[in-house]
C-alpha positions, 0 to 999 in steps of 0.5 A, a space after each residue: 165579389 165586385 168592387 163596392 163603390 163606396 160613396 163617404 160624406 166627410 169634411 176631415 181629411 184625416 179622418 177620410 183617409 183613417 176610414 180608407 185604412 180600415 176598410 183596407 185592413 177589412 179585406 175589403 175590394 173597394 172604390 172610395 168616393 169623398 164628397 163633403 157638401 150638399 151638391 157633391 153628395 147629389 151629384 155623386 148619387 147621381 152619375 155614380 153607381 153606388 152602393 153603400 153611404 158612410 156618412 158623418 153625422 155633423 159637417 160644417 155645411 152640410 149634415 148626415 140626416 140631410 144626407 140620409 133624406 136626399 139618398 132615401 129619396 134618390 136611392 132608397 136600396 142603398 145602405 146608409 151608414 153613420 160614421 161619426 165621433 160622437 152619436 148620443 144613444 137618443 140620436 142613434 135610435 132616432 137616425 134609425 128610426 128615419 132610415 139608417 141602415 147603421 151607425 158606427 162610432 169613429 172610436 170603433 172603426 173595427 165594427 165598420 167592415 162588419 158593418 158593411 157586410 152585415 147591410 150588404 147581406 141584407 140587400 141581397 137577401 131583400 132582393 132575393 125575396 123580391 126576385 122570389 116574389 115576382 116569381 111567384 107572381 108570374 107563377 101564379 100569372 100563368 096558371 091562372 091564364 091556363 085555368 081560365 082556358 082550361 075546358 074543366 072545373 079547378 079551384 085552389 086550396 091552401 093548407 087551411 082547405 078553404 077556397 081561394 080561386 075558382 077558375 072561370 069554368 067553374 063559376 060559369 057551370 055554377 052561375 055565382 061569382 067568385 066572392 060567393 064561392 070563396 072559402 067554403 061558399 061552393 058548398 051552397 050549390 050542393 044538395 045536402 045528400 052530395 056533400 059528403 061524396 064531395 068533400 071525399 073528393 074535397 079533401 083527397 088531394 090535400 091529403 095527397 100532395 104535401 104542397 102549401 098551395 094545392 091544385 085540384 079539380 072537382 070531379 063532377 060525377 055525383 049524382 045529378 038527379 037530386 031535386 032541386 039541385 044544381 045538377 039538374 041543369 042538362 047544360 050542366 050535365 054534358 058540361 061536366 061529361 065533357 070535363 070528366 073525359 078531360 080532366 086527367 090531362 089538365 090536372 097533370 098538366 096544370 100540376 107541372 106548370 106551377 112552381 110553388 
């Protein structure tokens, strides 16, 4: 583990240097930092790499709520703990409320290095799902960047079987747009004796694939002849021959380019 650049608000010597024992008893690898007015705390969090504030609540010039308001604005990762002697219950929940990660009473320094590692848990799991999340994101980037220049039909399910995406060639063959084949909006354009052939069709990969988000592509070989159905386009109709060929290859593909 690195060493933690541990930046203290304290105006009492003794109590800085009480603080610093503890956390040496805490097992902790650290680098203490002391600073007890308003411009040293701003310089410090300027030019030092920090990560987690101890704060006095009450100091001669300067005071732990002000703290509290300049490191959310200029470090609002950072974990920002309260160390003070007295803290009244109304005034605890208040400096949680705007912000604080923790508070601990002088009186019970044995809870500061639980304390500390209890936030600095809280950080890496927070950026753990923000690392997830981007993955994601990127995930979902590329496939959609492949379902749009895929030369057959693909939409996406989650577990509730409702449309949520409808890639470009898809809305192209239908002619509607996406806000109106989103949920079960594609099931207009189908002449009433297709459906259930469709839904079979629908509900097999579903079924198939235990994934939370499912890729699938609409088989387009139902029949076609139906009057006054979608299908009697010829366009539509060499169009979905096309897919039909193609459509083995880019579902499998597709399949392993996401990572959900």
């Amino acid at each position: 583990m690195k060493t933690l650049n541990i930046l203290l608000v304290e105006d009492s010597p003794l109590d800085a240097e009480l603080i610093e024992a503890y956390l040496m008893d805490g097992g902790l690898d650290f680098s203490l930092l002391c600073v007890e007015t308003r411009e040293d705390f701003a310089v410090a969090l300027e030019k030092q790499c920090v990560d987690i504030i101890l704060a006095d609540y009450m100091l001669p010039c300067f005071n732990g709520i002000a703290a509290l308001e300049i490191a959310r604005a200029t470090c609002p990762g950072v974990p920002f703990i309260f160390v003070s002697a007295t803290l009244g219950e109304e005034v605890a929940i208040e400096t949680l409320k705007s912000g604080a990660t923790d508070y601990v009473l002088k009186r019970r320094l044995t809870r500061l290095v639980p304390s500390i590692e209890r936030a600095l848990r809280e950080v890496k799991e927070r950026l753990a799902r923000k690392a997830a999340q981007a993955q994601r994101q990127e995930s979902e980037a590329r496939f959609r960047m492949m379902a749009d220049t895929a030369p057959v039909m693909i939409w996406m399910s989650d577990i509730d079987r409702l449309g949520d995406y409808f890639n470009k060639v898809w809305l192209e063959f239908t002619g509607k747009t996406l806000a109106q084949e989103i949920g079960i909006g594609w099931m207009e354009s189908l002449h009433p004796d297709d459906l259930p052939k469709y839904m079979d069709v629908y509900r097999s990969p579903i079924a198939l694939l235990p994934v939370t988000s499912v890729l699938a592509s609409i088989l387009a070989i139902a029949n076609w002849q139906k009057k006054n159905a979608l299908w009697l386009c010829p366009a539509n109709k060499q169009l979905a021959s096309k897919q039909k060929k193609q459509l083995k290859h880019y579902y499998q593909q597709t399949l392993e380019l996401l990572t959900f």
